[in-house]
TISELO-658665 format. One record per atom (N, C-alpha, C): x, y, z; residue in three letters. Coordinates in pm, whole numbers, plus 50000, padded with zeros to 5 digits. Layout:
REM TISELO-658665
XYZALA
...
REM end
This chain:
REM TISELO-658665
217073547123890UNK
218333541223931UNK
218923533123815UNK
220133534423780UNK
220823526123668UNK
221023509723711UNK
221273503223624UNK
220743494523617UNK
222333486923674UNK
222753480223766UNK
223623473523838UNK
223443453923859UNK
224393450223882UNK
224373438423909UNK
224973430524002UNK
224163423424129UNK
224173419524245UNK
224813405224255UNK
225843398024273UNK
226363383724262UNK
227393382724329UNK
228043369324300UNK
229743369824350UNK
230733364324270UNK
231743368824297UNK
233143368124224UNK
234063362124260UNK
235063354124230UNK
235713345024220UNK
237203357524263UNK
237593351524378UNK
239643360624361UNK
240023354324302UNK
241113357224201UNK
242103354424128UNK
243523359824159UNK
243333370224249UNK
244863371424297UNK
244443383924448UNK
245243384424522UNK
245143394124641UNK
246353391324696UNK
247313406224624UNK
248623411724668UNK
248673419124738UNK
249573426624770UNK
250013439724882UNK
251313443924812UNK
251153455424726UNK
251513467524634UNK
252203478524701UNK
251593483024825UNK
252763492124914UNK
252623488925035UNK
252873494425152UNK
252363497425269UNK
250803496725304UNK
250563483425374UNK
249233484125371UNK
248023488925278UNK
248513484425139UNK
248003487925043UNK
247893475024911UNK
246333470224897UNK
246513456524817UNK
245713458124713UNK
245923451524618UNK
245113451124488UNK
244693436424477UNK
243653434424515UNK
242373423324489UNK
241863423424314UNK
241983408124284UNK
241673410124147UNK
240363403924157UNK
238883404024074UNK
237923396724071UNK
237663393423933UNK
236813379023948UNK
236993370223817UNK
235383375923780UNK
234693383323771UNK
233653387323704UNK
233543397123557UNK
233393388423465UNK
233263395023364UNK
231683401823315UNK
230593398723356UNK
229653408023357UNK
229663424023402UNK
230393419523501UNK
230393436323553UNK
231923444123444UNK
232903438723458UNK
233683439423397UNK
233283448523220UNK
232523444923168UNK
232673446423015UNK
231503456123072UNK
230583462923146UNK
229953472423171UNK
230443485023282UNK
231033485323339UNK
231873492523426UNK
232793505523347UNK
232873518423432UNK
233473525223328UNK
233843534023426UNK
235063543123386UNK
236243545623494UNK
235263558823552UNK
235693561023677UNK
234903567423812UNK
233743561823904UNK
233503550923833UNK
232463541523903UNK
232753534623986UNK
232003530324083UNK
232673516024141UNK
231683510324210UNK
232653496924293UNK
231893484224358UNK
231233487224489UNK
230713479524517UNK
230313474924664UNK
230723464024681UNK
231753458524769UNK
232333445424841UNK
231933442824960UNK
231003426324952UNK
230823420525093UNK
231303409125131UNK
232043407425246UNK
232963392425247UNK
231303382825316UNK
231383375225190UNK
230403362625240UNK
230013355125379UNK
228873351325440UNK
228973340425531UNK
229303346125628UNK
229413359625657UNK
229503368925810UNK
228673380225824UNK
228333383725933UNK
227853398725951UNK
228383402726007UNK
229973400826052UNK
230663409326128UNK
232463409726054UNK
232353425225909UNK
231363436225948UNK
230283431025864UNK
228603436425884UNK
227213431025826UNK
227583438325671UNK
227633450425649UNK
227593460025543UNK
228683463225419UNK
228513460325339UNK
229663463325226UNK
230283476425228UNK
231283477425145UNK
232183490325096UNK
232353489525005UNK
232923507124962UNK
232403508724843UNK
233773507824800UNK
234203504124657UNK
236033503924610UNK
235533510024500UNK
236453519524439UNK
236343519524287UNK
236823512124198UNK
236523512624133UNK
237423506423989UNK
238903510523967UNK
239673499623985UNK
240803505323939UNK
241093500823803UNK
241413489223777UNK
241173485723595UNK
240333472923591UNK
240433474023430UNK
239283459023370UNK
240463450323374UNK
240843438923354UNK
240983426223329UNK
240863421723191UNK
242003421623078UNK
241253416622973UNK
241783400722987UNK
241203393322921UNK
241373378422878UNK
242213374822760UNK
242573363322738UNK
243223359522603UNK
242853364322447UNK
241223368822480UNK
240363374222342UNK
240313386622368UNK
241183397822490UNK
241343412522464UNK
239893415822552UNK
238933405722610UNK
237353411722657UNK
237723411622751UNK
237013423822817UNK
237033423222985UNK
236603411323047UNK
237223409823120UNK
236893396123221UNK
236883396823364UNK
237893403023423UNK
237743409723540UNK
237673422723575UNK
238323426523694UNK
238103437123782UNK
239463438123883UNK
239903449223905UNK
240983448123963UNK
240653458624091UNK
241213459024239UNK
240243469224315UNK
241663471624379UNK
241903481924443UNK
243143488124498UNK
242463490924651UNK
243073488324791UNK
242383495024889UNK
243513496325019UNK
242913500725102UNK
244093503225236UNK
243473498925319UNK
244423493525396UNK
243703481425527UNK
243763495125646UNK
242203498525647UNK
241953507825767UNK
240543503525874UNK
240683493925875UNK
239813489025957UNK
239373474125903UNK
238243470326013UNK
237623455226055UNK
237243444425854UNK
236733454125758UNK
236843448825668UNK
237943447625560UNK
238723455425573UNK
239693458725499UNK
240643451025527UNK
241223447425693UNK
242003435925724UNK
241663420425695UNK
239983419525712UNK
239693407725642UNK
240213406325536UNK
239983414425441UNK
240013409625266UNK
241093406625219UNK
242753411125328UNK
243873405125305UNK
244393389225339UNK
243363382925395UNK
243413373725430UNK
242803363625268UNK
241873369725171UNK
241813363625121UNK
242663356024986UNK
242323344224932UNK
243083337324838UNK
242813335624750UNK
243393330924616UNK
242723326924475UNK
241563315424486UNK
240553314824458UNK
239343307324481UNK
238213312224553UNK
238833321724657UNK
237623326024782UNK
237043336524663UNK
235633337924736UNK
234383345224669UNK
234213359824761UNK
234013365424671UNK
233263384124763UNK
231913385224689UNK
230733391524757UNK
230183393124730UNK
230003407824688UNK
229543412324516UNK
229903424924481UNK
228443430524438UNK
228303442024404UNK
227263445724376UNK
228163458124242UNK
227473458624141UNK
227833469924047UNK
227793467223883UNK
228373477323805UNK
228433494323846UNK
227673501123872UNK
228273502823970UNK
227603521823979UNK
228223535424044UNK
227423545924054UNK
227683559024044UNK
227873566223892UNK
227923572523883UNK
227973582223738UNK
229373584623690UNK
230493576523692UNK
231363578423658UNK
232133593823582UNK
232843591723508UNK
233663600523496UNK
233523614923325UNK
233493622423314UNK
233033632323202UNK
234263627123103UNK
233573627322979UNK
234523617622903UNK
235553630822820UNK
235723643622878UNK
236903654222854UNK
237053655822679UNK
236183652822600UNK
236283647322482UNK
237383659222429UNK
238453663422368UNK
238933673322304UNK
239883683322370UNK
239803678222503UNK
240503685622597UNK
242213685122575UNK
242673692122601UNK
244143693322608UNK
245013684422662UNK
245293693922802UNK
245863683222892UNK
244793687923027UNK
244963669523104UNK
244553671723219UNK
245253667223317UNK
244693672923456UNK
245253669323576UNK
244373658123616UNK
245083651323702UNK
244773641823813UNK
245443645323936UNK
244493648124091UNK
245253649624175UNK
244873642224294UNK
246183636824317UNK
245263623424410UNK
245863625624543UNK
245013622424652UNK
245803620924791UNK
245533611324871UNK
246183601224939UNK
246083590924997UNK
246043574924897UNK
244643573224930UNK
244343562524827UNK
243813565124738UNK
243583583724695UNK
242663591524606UNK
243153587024478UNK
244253580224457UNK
244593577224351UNK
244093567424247UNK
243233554624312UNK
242833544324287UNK
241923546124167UNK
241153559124150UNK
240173558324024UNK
240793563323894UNK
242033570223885UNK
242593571923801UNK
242913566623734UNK
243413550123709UNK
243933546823632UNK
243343543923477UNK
241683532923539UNK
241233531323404UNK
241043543923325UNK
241073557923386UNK
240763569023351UNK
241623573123272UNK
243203574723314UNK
244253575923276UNK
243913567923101UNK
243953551723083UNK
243913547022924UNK
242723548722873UNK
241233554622926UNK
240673559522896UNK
240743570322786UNK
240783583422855UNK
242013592722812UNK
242543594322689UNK
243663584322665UNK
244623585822593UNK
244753576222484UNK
243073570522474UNK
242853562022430UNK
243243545622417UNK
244053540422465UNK
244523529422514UNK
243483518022544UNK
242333523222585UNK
241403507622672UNK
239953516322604UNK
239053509022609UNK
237743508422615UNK
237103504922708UNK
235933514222741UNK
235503505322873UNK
233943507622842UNK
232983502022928UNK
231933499122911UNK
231233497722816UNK
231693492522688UNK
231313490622574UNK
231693493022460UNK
232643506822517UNK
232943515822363UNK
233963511022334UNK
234703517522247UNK
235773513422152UNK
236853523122245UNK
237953520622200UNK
239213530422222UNK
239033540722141UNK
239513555422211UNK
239373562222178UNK
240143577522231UNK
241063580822144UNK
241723593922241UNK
241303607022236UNK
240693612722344UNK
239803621122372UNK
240573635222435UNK
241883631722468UNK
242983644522505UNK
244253639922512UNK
245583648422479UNK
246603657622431UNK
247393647222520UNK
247713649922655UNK
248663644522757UNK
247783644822948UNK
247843637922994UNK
247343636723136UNK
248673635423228UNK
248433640123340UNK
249683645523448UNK
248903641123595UNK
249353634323677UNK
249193628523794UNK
249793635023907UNK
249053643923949UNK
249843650624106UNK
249753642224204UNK
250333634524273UNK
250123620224347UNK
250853625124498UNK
249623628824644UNK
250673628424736UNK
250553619624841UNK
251193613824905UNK
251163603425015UNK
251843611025145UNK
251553604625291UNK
252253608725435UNK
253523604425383UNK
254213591025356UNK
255283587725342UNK
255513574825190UNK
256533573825194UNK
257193565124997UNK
256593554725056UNK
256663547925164UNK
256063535925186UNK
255283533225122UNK
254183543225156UNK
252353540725087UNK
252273545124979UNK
253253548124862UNK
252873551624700UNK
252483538524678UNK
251553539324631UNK
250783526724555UNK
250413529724400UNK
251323516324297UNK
250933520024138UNK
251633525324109UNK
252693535024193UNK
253093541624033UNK
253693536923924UNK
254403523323927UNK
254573520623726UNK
253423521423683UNK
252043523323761UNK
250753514523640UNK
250423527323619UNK
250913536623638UNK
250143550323596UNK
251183558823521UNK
252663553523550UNK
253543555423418UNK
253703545923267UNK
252903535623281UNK
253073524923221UNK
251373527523119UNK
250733534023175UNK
249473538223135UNK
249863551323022UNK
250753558523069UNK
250853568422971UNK
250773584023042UNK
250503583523190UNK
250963597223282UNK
251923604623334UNK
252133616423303UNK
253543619223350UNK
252603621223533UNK
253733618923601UNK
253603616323746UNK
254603626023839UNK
254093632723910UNK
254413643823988UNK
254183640124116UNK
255023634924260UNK
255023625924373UNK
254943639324519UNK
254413642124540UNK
254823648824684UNK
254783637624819UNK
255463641624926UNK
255313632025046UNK
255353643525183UNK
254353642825259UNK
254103648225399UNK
255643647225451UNK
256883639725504UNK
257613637025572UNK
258663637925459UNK
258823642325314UNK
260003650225209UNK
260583634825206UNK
259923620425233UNK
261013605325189UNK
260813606525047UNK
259863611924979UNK
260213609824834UNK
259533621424745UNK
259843626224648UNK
259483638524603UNK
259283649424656UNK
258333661124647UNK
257663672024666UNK
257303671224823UNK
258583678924906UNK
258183679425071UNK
257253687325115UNK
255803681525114UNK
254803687925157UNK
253703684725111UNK
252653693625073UNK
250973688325059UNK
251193688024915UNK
250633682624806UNK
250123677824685UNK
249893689324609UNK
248993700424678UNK
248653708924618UNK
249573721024648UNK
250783722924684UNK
251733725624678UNK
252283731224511UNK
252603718124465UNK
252843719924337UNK
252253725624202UNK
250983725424239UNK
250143726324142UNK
250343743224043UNK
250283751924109UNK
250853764024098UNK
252233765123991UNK
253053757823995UNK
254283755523951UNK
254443746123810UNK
253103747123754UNK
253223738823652UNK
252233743923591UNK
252213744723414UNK
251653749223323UNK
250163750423361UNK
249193755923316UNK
247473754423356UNK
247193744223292UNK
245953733723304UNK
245953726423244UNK
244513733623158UNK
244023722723111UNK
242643727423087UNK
241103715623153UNK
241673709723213UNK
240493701523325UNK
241453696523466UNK
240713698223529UNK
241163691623707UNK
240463682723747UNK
240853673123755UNK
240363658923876UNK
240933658023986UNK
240373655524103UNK
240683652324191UNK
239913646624329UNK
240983639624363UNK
240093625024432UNK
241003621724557UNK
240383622324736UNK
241513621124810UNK
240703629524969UNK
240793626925032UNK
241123640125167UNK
240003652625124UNK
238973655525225UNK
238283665825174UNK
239153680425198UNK
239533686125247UNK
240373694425240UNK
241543697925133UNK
242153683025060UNK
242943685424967UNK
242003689624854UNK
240463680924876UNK
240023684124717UNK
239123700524765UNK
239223706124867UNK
238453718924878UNK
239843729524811UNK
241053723124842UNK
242363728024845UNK
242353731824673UNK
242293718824611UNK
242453719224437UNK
241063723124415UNK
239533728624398UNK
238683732124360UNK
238793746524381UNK
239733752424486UNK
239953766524507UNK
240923770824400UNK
241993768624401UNK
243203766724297UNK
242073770124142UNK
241753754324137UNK
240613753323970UNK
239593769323951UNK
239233770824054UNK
238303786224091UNK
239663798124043UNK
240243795024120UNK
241203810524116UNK
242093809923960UNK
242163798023894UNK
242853795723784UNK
242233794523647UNK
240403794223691UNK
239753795023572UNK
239453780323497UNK
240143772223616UNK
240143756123552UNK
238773751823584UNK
238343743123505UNK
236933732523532UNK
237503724023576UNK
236643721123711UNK
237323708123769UNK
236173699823822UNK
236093688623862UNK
235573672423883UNK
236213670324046UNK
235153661624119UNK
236033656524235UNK
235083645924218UNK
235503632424285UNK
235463616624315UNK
234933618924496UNK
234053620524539UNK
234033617124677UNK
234283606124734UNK
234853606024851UNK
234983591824904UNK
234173590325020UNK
232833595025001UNK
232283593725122UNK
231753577525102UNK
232043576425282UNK
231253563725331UNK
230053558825326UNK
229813549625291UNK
228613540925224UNK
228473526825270UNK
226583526925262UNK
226083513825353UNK
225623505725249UNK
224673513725162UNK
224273506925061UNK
224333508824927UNK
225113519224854UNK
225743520224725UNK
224623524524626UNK
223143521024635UNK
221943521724534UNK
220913531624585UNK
221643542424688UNK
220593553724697UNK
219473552424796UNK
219103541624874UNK
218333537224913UNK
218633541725095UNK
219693540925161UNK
219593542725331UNK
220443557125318UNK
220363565625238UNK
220943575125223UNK
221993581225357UNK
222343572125386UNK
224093573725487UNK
225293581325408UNK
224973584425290UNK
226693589625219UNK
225943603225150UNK
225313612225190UNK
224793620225178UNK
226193632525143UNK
226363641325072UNK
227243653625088UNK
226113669125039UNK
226193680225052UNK
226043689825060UNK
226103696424933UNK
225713699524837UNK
225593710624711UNK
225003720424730UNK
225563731624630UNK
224903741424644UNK
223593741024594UNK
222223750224601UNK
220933747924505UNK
220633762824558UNK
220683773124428UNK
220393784324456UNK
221103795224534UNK
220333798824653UNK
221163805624774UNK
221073796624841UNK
221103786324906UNK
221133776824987UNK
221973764924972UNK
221863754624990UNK
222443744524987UNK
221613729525014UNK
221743720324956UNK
220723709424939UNK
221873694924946UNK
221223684324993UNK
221803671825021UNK
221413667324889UNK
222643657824839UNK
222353648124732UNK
223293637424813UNK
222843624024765UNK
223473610324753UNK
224753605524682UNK
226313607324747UNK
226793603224641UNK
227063590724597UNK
225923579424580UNK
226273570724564UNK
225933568924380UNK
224383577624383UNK
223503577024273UNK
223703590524256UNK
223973603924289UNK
224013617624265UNK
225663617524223UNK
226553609324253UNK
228133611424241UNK
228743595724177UNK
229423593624239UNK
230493601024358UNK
231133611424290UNK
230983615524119UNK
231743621024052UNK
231003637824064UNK
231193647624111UNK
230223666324078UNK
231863669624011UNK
230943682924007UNK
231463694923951UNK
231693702124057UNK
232923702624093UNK
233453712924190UNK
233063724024246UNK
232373730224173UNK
231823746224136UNK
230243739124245UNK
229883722324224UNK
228153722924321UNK
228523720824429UNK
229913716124487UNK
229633713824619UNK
229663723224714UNK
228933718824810UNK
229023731424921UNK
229693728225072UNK
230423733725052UNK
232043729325159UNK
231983735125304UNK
231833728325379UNK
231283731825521UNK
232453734325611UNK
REM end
């Protein structure tokens, strides 16, 4: 098991960015200057057991300080239940209790062309540090900046404009951004993967969101010859592999075998999972 770190963090800010949609900032710079884009937290609100069990957020960006070092953590999430409505309640000073990094973050595309990002819902949230990753802009978990591909493109779809969450920070990052909406209030009237077809091949696929959208874009990546990556968002109790509750399905051979995506992912290769 990689090596993670268990403590608590200081808020420094907790906004609301779209429609039931907030970005929590945390004052931890340990995790911060080790953390690296596709990874993420475990958040527990202190001093309750109701809910008892953390969740998992990804990383959305580092935090640098006056000296350019990571210092914080920034987390993006949607108020869909008993913990998620808590955490909007909180203020600059209150503490969460976090656990991280972890999971196996993201393939560092070294040389690649251009890539996709295709996000649905809140699938969008791991993209960003990924995005200056990328395009060299940020450093993260140690390394230096460094630009590793050509141009990155964001297929981004939401039910309705309400709930776009970020998009200056992912135009402001350096992505061209491509919007679909379920109900046609803003961009591309219809599913995400809609568009995809209609735009140059890339030469890598990400995507992170709705299991169906990402069975949707790993078919596409199959029929188009693209290598592609998916981010699971499966639900999680304990983040370190241990009550194995976030279990998903790969292929192994002719069969099919359970891995963990907490410590096995959250990041595969499109081509292992096995889609039920």
């Amino acid at each position: 098991m990689a090596h993670f770190l268990q403590t608590t963090a200081t808020v420094t800010e907790n906004i609301a960015i779209a429609r039931d949609t907030w970005r929590v900032r945390l004052d931890q710079p340990n995790i911060a200057r080790a953390i690296r884009p596709g990874q993420f937290l475990m958040l527990r609100l202190p001093g309750t057991n109701d809910p008892l069990l953390g969740r998992p957020y990804a990383l959305y960006d580092t935090v640098l300080n006056v000296e350019n070092d990571p210092a914080g953590i920034d987390v993006v999430y949607l108020v869909v239940g008993k913990q998620t409505r808590a955490l909007t309640q909180l203020r600059s000073g209150d503490s969460l209790g976090v656990w991280g990094p972890l999971g196996n973050g993201f393939p560092d595309l070294e040389g690649a062309g251009h890539v996709w990002f295709v996000a649905g819902g809140i699938g969008q949230t791991p993209f960003l540090a990924y995005t200056r990753a990328l395009l060299g802009t940020r450093g993260y978990g140690g390394t230096a900046p460094c630009r590793r591909v050509r141009t990155v493109s964001m297929f981004y779809g939401v039910r309705t404009a309400e709930l776009l969450a970020g998009l200056g920070d992912f135009k402001e990052a350096g992505a061209s951004v491509h919007v679909a909406s379920d109900d046609g209030s803003i961009g591309h009237h219809g599913f995400v993967t809609d568009m995809l077809a209609h735009h140059p091949r890339p030469d890598h696929i990400m995507a992170c969101g709705p299991g169906p959208m990402m069975q949707a874009v790993a078919s596409f990546a199959g029929s188009a010859g693209v290598s592609c990556h998916l981010s699971l968002e499966t639900p999680m109790a304990c983040g370190v592999g241990i009550c194995f509750s976030c279990v998903t399905r790969v292929c192994d051979g002719d069969g099919w075998d359970y891995r963990r995506v907490c410590i096995d992912g959250p990041v595969f290769d499109a081509n292992t999972i096995h889609w039920q």
